[in-house]
C-alpha positions in Angstrom: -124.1 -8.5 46.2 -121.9 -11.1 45.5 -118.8 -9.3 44.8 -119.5 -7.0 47.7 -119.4 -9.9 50.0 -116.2 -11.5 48.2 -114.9 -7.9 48.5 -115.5 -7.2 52.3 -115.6 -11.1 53.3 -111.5 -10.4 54.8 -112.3 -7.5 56.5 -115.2 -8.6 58.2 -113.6 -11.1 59.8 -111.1 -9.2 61.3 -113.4 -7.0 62.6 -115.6 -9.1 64.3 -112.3 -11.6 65.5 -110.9 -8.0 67.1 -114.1 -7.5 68.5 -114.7 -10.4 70.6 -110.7 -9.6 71.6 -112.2 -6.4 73.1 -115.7 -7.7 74.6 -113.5 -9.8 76.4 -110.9 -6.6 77.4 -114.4 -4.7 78.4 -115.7 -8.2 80.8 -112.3 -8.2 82.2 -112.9 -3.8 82.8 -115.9 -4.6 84.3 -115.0 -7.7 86.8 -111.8 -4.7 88.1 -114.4 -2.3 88.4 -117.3 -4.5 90.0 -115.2 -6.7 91.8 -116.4 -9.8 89.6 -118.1 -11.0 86.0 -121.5 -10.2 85.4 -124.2 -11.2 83.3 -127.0 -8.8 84.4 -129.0 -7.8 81.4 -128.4 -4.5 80.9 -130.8 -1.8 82.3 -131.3 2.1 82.2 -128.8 1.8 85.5 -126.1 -0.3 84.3 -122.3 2.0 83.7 -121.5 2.4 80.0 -119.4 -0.7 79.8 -122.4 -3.0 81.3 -124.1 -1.9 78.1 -120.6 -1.7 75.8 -120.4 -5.6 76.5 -123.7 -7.3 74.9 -123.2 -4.6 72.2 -119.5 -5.5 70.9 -120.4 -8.8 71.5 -123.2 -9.0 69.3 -121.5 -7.0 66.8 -118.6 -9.7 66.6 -121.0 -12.3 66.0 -122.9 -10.4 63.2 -119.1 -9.2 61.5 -117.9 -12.8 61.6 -121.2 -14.1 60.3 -120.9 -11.7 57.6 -117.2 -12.4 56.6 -118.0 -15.8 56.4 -120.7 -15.1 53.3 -117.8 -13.9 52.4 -116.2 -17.1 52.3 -119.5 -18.8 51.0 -119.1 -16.6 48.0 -116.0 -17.2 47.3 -117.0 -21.1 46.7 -118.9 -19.9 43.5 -121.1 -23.2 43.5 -118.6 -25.2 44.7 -119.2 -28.0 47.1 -122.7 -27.1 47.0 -124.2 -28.5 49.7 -121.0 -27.8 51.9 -121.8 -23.9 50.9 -125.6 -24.4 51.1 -125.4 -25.5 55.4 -122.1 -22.7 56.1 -124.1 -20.0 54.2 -127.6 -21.3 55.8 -125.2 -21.0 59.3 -123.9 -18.2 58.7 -127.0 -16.4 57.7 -128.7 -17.5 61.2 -126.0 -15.9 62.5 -126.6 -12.6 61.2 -130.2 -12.8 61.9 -129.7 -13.6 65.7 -127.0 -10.6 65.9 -129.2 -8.0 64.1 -132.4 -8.9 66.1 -129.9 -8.8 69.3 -128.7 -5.4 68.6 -131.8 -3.8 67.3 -133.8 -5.1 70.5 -130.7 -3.7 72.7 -130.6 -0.5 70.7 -134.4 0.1 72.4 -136.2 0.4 69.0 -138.7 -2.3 69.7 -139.2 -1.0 73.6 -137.4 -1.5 76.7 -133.3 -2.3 76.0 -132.9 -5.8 76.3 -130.9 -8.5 74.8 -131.7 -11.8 74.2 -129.5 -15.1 75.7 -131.0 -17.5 73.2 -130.2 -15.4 70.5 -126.8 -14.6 71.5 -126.1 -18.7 71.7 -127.7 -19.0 68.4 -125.5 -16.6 66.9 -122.2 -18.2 68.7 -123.5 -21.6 66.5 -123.7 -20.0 63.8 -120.3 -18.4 63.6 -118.5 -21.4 64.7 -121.2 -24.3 62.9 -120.5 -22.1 59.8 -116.5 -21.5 60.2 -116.5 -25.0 60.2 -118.1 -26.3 57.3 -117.3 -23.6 54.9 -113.7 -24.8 55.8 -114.3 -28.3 55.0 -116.0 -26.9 51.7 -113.0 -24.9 51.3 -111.0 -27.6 51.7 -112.9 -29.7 48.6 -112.7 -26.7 46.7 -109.3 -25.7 47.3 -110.0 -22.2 48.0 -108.4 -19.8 50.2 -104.5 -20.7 51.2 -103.9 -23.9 52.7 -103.6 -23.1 55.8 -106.4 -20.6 56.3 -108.7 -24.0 54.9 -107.7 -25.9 57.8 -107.9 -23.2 60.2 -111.3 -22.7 59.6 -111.8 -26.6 59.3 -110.6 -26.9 62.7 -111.5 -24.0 64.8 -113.0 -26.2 67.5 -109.4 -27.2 68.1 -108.9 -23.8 69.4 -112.4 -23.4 71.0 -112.3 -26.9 72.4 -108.4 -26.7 74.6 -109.6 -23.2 75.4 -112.9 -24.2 77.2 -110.6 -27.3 79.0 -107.9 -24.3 79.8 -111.1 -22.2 81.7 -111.0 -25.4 84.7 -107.4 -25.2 86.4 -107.6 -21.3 85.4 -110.8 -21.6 87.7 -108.6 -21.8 90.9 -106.3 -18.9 90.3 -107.7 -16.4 88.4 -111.0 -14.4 88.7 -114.4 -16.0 87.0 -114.2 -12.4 84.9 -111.2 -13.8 83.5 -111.7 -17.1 83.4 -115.5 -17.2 81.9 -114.9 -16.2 78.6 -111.5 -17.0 77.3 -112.5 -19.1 74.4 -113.7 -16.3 73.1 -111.1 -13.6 72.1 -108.8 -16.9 70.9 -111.8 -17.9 68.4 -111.5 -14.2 67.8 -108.2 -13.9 67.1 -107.8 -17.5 64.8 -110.6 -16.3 62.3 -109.4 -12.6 62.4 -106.2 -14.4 61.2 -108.2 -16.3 58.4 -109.4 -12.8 57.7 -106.4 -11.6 56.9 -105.7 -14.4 54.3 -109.2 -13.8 52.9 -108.2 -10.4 52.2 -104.4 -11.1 51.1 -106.2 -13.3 48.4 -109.0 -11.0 47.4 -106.4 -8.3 46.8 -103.9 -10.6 45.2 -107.1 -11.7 42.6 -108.1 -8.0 42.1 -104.4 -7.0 40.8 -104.1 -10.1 39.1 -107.4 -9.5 37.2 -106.4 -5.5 36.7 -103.3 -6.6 35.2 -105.1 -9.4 32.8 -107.0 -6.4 32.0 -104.0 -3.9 31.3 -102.4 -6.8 29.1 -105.4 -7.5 26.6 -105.8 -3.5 26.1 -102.5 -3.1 25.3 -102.2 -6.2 23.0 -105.7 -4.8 21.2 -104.1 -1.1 20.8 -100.9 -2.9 19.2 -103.3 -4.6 16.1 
């Protein structure tokens, strides 16, 4: 299990960063097509991208939460208790995404979606980024720069959340509402492609440790 999250840690984070780039592309689809944001739970009435929102929204969350188990794994009992709150984080996360999407799905009943897990979820992903970057950090894992981008995601979350109140004036509440979102989105699917550059990089480097001590064994 562990490997398998080391493995797809990278890729899950890209994922889920693209995917909160395209919830936002399909609230932005919606306010053109309705004439502004909403927030309507959706119902057996609402258009295809009414229910395509909450759905890729709550699949971002539960990709990011996943790629950063990823991270957490990565740690390998490092910065223990850093690991122990990102992981605990990150696995509230995942929880609040899968209930969200199986409840939305109609399995349980009527389609619905829950806001209070959805916020949950947004915690999670960003509580978690957070301190498995500051664990990261201690641990010197990951590239340099991918460590403090984690560590200080709310610097990107933070100035875009201040950037939503003079945007309020000029642009459409579809467009403004929701604009931290695809740049959180697009910062970790960045760290997501470091997680993967290093995974791979480790995988060939362990292939060719491999490839070395068979051939010096076939040589005695």
């Amino acid at each position: 299990m562990k490997e398998k999250l080391v493995q797809w840690g990278g890729p899950a984070l890209i994922l889920g960063g693209l995917l909160w780039v395209f919830t936002y592309a399909v609230e932005i689809a919606i306010g053109v097509t309705l004439g502004a944001a909403t927030y309507e739970r959706a119902d057996a009435g609402a258009s295809l991208l009414e229910w395509l929102w909450p759905a890729s929204f709550m699949s971002a969350i539960l990709f990011l939460a996943i790629g950063l188990l990823g991270v957490a794994a990565r740690l390998d009992g490092r910065a223990r208790v850093l690991t122990f709150l990102g992981t605990l984080l990150a696995g509230v996360a995942v929880a609040a995404a899968a209930v969200n999407l199986v409840t939305l799905a109609g399995v349980t009943g009527a389609p619905t979606a829950a806001d209070g897990l959805g916020f949950l979820g947004v915690i999670g992903v960003l509580g978690g980024a957070v301190i498995l970057g500051i664990a990261t950090l201690r641990a010197r894992v990951l590239r340099r720069w991918a460590r403090l981008t984690l560590a200080m995601l709310p610097l990107a979350f933070i100035p875009a959340i201040l950037a939503t109140f003079p945007l309020e004036s000029v642009a459409p509440d579809y467009v403004v509402a929701d604009l931290p979102f695809p740049v959180v989105g697009l910062v970790l699917a960045t760290v997501g492609c470091a997680v993967l550059k290093d995974t791979t990089m480790s995988r060939t480097d362990t292939s060719a440790a491999s490839d070395r001590l068979i051939a010096a064994r076939a040589r005695r």
